[in-house]
C-alpha positions as CSV (number, residue, x, y, z in Angstrom):
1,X,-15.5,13.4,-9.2
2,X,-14.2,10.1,-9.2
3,X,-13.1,8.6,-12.2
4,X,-14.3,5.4,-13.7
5,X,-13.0,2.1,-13.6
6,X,-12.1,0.2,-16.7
7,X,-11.0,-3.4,-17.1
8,X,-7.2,-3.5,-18.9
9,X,-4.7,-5.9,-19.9
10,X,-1.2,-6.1,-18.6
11,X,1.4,-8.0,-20.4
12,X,4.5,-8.2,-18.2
13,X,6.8,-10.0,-21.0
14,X,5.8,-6.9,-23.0
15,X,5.8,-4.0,-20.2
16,X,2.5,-2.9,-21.3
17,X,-1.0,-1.8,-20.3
18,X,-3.6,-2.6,-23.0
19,X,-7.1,-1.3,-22.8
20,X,-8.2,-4.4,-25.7
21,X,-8.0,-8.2,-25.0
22,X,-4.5,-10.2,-26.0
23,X,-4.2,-13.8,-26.2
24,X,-2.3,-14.3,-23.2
25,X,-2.4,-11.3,-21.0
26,X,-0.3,-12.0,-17.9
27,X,-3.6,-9.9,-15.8
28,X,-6.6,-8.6,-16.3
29,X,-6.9,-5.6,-14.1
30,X,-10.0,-2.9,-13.0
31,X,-8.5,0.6,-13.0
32,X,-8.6,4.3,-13.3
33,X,-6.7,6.2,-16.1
34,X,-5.0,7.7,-12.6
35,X,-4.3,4.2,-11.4
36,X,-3.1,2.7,-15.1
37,X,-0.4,5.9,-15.0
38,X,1.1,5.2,-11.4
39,X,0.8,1.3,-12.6
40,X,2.8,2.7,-16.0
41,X,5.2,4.5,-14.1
42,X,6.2,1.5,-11.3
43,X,6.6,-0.7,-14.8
44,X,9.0,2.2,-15.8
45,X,10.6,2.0,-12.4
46,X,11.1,-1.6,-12.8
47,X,12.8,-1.5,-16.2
48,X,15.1,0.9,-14.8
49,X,16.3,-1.3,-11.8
50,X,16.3,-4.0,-14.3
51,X,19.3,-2.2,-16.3
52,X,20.9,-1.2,-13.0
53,X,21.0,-5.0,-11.9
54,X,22.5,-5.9,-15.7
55,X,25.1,-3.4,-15.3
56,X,25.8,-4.9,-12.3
57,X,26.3,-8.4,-13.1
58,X,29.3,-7.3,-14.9
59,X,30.8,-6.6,-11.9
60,X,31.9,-10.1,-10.5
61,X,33.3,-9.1,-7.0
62,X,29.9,-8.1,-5.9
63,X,27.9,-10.5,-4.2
64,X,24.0,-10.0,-5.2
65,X,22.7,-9.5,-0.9
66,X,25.4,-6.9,-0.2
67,X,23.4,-4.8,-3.9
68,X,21.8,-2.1,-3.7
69,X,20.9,-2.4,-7.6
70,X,19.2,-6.2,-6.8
71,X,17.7,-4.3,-3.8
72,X,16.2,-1.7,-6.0
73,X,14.9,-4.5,-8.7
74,X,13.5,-6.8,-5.5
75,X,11.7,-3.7,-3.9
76,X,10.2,-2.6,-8.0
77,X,9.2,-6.1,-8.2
78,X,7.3,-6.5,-5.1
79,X,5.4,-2.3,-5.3
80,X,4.5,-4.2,-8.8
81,X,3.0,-6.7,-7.6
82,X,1.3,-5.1,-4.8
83,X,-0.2,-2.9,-7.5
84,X,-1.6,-5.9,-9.4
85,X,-2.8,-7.4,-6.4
86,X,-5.1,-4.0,-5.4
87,X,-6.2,-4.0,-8.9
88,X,-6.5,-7.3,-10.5
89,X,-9.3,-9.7,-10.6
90,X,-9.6,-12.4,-8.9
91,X,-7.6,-14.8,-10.9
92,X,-5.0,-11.9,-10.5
93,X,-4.9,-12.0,-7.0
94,X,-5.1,-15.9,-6.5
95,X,-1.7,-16.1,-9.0
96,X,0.0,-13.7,-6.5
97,X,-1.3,-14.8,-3.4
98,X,0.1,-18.2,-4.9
99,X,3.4,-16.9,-6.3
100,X,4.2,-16.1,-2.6
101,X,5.8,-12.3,-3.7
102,X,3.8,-10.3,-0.9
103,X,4.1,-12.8,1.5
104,X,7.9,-12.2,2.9
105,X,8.5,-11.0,6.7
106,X,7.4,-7.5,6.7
107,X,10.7,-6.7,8.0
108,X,12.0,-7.2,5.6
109,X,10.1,-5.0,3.1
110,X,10.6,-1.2,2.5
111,X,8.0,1.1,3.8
112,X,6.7,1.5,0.4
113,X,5.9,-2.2,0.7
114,X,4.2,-2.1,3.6
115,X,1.8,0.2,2.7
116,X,0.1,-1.9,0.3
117,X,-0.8,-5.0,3.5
């Protein structure tokens, strides 16, 4: 039985996934309860390679392209915004079509990445 899809709020300034209207919702996306938990967990993801990269910057010897913590944040980023794309609405998608984020050589993207052309 597939499950029904139900319009929700994501607020990337706040990390969150609201099911009710906020002023200024960074996307309005259609998903499944299944699909709002993976989105939840790449947010999670995300938050973590955030840290790593912080922790990182402390470090001044190492440059950011030779990173595997920047690497981490730039690969959450994009599987991110892959996920929006899929699920958002139309203005959604025209914001990241526009942002340019999915648009990179695919050589250059992970697997993970690649999936979502």
């Amino acid at each position: 039985m597939e499950q029904e899809k139900k319009i929700y709020y994501v607020d990337l300034n706040s990390e969150s996934i609201l099911p009710e209207p906020i002023d200024s919702p960074s996307f309005v996306i259609h998903a499944t309860e299944k699909e709002v938990g993976v989105l939840q967990a790449v947010m999670e993801d995300k938050y973590e390679a955030d840290l790593e990269t912080y922790v990182r910057s402390h470090i001044p010897y190492l440059e950011y392209h030779h990173d595997p913590e920047n690497d981490h944040y730039d690969a959450s980023q994009k599987v991110l915004y892959s996920i929006l794309y899929l699920l958002g609405d139309e203005a959604a998608k025209q914001h990241i079509k526009q942002m340019g984020i999915l648009t990179d050589r695919k050589s250059d993207d992970p697997e993970e990445i690649q999936r979502f052309r």
